[in-house]
C-alpha positions in Angstrom: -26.6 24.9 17.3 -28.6 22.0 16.8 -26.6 20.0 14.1 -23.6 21.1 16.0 -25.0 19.2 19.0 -25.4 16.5 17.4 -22.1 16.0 15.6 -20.5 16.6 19.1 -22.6 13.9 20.2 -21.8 11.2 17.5 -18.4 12.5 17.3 -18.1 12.2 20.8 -19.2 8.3 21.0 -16.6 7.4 18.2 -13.1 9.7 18.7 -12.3 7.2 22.2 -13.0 4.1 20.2 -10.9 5.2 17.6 -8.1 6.0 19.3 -8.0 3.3 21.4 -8.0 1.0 18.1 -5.4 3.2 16.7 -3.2 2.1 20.1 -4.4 -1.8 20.4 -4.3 -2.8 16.7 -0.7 -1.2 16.8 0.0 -3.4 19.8 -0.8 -6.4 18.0 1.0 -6.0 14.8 4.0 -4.9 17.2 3.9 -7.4 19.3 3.2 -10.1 16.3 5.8 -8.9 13.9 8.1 -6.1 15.3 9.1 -7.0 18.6 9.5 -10.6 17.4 11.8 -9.8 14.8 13.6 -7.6 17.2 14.1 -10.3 19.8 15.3 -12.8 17.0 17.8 -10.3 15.8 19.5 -9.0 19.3 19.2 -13.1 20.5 20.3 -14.7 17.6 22.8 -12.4 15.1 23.3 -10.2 18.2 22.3 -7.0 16.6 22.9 -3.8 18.7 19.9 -2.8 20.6 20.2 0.9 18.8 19.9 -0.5 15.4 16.8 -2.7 16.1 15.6 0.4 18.0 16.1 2.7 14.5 14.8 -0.6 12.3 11.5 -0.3 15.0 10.6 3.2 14.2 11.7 3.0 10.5 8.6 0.0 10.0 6.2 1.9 12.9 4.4 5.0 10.3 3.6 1.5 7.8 1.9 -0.4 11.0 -0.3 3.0 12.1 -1.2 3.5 8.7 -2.6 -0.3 8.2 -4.5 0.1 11.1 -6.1 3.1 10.6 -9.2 1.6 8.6 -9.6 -1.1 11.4 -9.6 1.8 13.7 -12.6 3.7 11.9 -14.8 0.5 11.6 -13.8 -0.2 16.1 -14.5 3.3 16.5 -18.1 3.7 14.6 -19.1 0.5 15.9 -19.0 0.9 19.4 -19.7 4.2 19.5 -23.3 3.6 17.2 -23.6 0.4 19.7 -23.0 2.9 22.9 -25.4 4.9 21.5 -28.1 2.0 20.3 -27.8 0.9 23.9 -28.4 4.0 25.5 -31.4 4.5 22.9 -29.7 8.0 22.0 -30.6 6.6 18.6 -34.1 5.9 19.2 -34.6 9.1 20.5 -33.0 10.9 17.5 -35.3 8.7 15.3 -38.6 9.5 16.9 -37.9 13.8 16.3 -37.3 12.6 12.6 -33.6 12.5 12.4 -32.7 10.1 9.6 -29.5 7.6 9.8 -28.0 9.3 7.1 -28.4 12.4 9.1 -26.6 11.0 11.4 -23.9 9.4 9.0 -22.7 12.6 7.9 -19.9 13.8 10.8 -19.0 10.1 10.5 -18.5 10.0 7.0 -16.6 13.8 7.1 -14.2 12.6 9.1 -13.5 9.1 8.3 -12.6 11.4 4.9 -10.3 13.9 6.2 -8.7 10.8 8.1 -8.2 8.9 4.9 -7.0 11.7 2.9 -4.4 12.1 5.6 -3.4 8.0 5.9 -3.2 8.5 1.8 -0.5 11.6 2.2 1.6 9.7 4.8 1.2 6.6 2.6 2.7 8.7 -0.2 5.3 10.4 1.9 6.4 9.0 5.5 5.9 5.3 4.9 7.9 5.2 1.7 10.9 7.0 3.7 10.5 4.5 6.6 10.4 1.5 4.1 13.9 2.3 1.9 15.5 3.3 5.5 14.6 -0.2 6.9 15.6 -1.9 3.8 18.4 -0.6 3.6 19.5 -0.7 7.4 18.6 -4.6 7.0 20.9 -4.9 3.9 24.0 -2.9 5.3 23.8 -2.9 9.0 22.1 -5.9 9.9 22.6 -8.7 6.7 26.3 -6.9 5.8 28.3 -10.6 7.0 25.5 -12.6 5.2 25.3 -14.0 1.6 23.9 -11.8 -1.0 20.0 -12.5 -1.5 18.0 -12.4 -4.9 15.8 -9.1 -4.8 12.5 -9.4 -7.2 10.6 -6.6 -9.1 12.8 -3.7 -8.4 13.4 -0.2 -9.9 16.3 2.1 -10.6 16.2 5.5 -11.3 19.4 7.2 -12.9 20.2 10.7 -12.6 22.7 13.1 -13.9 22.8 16.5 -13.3 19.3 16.4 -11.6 17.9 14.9 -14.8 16.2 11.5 -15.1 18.4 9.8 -17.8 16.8 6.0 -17.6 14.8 4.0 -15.4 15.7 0.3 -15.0 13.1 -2.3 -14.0 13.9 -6.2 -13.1 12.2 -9.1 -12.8 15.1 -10.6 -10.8 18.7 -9.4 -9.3 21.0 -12.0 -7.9 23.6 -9.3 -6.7 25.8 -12.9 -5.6 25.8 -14.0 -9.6 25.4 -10.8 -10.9 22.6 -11.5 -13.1 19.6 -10.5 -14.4 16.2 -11.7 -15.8 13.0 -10.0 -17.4 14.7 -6.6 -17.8 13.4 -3.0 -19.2 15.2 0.0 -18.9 13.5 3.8 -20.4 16.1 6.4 -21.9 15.0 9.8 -21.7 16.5 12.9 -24.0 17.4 16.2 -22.1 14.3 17.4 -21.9 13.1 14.9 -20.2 11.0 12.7 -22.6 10.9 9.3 -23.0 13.4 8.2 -26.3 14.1 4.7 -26.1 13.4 1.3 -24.5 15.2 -1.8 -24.0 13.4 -5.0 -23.2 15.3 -7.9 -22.4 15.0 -11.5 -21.1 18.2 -11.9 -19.2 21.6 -9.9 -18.0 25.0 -10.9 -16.7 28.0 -8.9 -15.2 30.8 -9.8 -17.5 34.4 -7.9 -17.4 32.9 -5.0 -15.5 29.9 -4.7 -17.9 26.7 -5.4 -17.9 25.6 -7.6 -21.0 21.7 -8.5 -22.2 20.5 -11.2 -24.1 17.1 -12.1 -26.6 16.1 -8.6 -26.7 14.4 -5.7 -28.5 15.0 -1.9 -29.0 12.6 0.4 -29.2 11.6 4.1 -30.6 9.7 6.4 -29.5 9.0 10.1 -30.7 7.8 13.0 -29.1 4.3 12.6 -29.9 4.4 9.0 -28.1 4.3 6.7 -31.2 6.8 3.5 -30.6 8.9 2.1 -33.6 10.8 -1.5 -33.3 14.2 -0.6 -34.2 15.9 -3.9 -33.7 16.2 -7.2 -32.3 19.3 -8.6 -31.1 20.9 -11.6 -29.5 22.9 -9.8 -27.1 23.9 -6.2 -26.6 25.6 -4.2 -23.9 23.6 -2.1 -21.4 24.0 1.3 -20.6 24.6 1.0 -17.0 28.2 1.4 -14.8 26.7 0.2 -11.9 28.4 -3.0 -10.3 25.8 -5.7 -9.2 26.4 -4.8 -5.6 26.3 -0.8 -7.1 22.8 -2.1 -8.0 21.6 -4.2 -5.3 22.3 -0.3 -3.1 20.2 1.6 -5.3 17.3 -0.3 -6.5 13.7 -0.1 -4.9 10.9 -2.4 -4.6 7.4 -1.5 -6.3 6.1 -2.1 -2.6 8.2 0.8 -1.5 7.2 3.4 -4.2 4.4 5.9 -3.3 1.3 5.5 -6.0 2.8 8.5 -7.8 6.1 6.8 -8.5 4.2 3.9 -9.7 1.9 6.0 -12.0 4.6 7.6 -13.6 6.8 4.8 -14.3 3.7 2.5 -15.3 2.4 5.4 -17.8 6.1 5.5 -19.2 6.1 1.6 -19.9 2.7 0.7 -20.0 2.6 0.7 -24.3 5.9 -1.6 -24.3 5.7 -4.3 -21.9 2.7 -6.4 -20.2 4.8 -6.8 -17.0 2.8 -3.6 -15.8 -0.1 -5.3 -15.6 1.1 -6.6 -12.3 1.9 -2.5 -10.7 -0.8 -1.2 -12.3 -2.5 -3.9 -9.5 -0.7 -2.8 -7.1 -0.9 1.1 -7.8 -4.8 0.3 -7.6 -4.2 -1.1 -3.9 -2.1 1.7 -3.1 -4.8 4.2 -3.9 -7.5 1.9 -2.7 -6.8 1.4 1.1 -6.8 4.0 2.8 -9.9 4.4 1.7 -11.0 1.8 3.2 -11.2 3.8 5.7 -14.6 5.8 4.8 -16.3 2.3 4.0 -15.2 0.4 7.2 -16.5 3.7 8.9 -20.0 3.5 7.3 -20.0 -0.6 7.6 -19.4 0.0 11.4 -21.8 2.7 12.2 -24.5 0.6 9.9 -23.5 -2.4 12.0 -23.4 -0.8 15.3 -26.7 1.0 14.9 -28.6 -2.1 13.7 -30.2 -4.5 16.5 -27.6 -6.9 16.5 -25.2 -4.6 16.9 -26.6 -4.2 20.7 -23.3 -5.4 22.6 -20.5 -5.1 24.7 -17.2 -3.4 23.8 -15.3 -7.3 23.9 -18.1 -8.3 21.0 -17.5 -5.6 18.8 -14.0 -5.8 19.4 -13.9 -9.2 18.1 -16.8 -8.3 15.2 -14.4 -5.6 14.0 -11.3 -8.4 13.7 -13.8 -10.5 12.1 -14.5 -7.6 9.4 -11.0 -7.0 8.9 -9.8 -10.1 8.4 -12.5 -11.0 5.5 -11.7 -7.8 4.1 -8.2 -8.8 3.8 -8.9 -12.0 2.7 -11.1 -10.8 -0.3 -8.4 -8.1 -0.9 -5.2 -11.2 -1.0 -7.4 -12.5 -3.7 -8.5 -9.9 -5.9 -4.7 -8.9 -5.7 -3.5 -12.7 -6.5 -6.3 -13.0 -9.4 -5.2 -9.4 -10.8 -1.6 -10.6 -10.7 -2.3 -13.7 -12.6 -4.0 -11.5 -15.5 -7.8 -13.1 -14.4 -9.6 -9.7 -12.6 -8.6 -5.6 -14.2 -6.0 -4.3 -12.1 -8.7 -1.8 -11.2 -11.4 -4.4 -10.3 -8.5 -6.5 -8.5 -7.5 -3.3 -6.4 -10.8 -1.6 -5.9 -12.6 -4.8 -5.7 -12.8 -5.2 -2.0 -13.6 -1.9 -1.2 -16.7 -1.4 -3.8 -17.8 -5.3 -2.4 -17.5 -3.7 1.1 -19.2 -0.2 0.7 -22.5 -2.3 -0.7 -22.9 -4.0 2.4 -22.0 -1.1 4.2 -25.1 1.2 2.6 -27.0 -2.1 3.1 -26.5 -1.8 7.1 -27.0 1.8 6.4 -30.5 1.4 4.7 -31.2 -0.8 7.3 -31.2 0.6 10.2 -34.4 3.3 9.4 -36.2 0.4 8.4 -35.9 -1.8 11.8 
């Protein structure tokens, strides 16, 4: 009865902040990015109002998900400040109740809530990204030139089997050509047979042609064998360029498991995975950021200086946020370049934040 008690009471403090982030972080990036783009759309290409409206809700499950780790570090923050203030926390101190006691509900749920932004980041964002790209490209952009698309994926399937994956560096649909190419040929039973890497593509008399390229083997048991080297070759692929501007995807609109199993199906034949495995990393890493920014805010709010108003540690929690994302654009620019591990220059940020989260933590029984 007593531990529940207590959990009610920290939950308590922290479930109104939370939400209320949830809804004014959302504001923000709505009001800084979606509604702005909307406005410039109706106003100046005079989009219909329904297809902005659909584009809206199409981008809105990416927006909730970002702010769901600024949420958790609002949330703990003011609610360990409302509670520091209204020396709840002194009291649970002098009957010998540790911080880390009093961690744990926050550290439970900031888990189930990241385990839950990580499905929708692998299920519902994804969706809502392809359906905007696309509604941009055929709906909204249909009258306007062609643009060049960079790092994107096809999939080809016949009969409901995976036949190849393409990847490209660059697609200039308006050209129809390509640059920094590798496409994967699978047998019928699914495994990986051949690959193809290539340094540039044209659409010439309704096929696709490659140039300085290399063929490649590989056997069941995952061994890889240079077969040849040639100067140009045809590719296996019917697709017009405007066929293949429709059906490619971006790496930033794959879940992580699309990534991981098209990185684990390349990663022995090319060094252009170096830059998804990076972003595979990030993928996974964010939305835990969630448990960290929890534990960094309860630390924070339950030290001294934590003592203050709900305007302070509104700002405090923007503060956070922004040098987490700061340290997370350069880990991610630095693992690009080939300087930090992909796994260092995904996981970076969040392994930099959670030791001076536990150092707020260990703080606060020793103040």
């Amino acid at each position: 009865m007593r531990r529940r008690l207590l959990n009610k009471l920290i939950l308590g403090s922290c479930i109104g902040p939370f939400m209320f982030g949830i809804l004014i972080f959302v504001l923000i990036f709505v009001a800084g990015d979606l509604l702005f783009q909307a406005a410039k759309l109706i106003i100046e290409q005079g989009v219909a109002l329904g297809v902005v409206t659909r584009l809206f809700f199409y981008r809105l499950p990416e927006v909730i998900v970002m702010t769901i780790p600024m949420s958790s570090l609002l949330s703990t923050l003011l609610g360990m400040s409302t509670l520091n203030a209204g020396s709840e926390l002194i009291a649970l101190k002098s009957l010998g109740i540790p911080f880390t006691r009093i961690l744990r509900p926050v550290f439970t749920a900031s888990v189930l809530i990241s385990i839950i932004g990580f499905g929708l980041n692998e299920t519902i964002v994804p969706f809502g990204a392809i359906a905007a790209d696309r509604l941009m490209k055929y709906e909204i952009m249909k009258n306007q030139a062609s643009v060049i698309q960079e790092k994107v994926f096809l999939r080809d399937e016949q009969n409901g089997k995976l036949k190849r994956v393409l990847y490209i560096d660059e697609l200039d649909p308006e050209k129809g050509t390509l640059s920094g190419i590798m496409m994967h040929e699978f047998d019928d039973d699914g495994h990986l047979s051949h690959t193809l890497n290539a340094r540039n593509g044209m659409w010439q008399n309704t096929q696709w042609w490659v140039e300085d390229g290399r063929m490649y083997d590989v056997d069941r048991e995952g061994e890889i064998r240079l077969l040849v080297r040639f100067e140009r070759q045809r590719l296996a692929l019917k697709l017009s360029p405007e066929q293949l501007q429709r059906s490619t995807r971006r790496p930033a609109d794959m879940s992580a498991h699309e990534l991981w199993s098209y990185i684990n199906q390349g990663e022995a034949v090319d060094s252009q995975v170096s830059q998804l495995w990076v972003m595979f990393h990030l993928k996974t890493a964010i939305p835990w950021a969630c448990v960290i920014m929890a534990v960094l805010g309860a630390g924070f709010g339950a030290s001294r200086r934590g003592r203050s108003g709900g305007g302070v540690g509104f700002g405090i929690s923007v503060v956070i946020v922004f040098a987490y994302y700061v340290v997370m654009s350069l880990c991610r620019a630095f693992g690009e370049a080939g300087t930090l591990p992909p796994f260092i220059a995904g996981w970076g940020p969040n392994i930099l934040f959670l030791f001076i989260a536990l150092y707020f933590a260990w703080r606060v029984d020793r103040v």
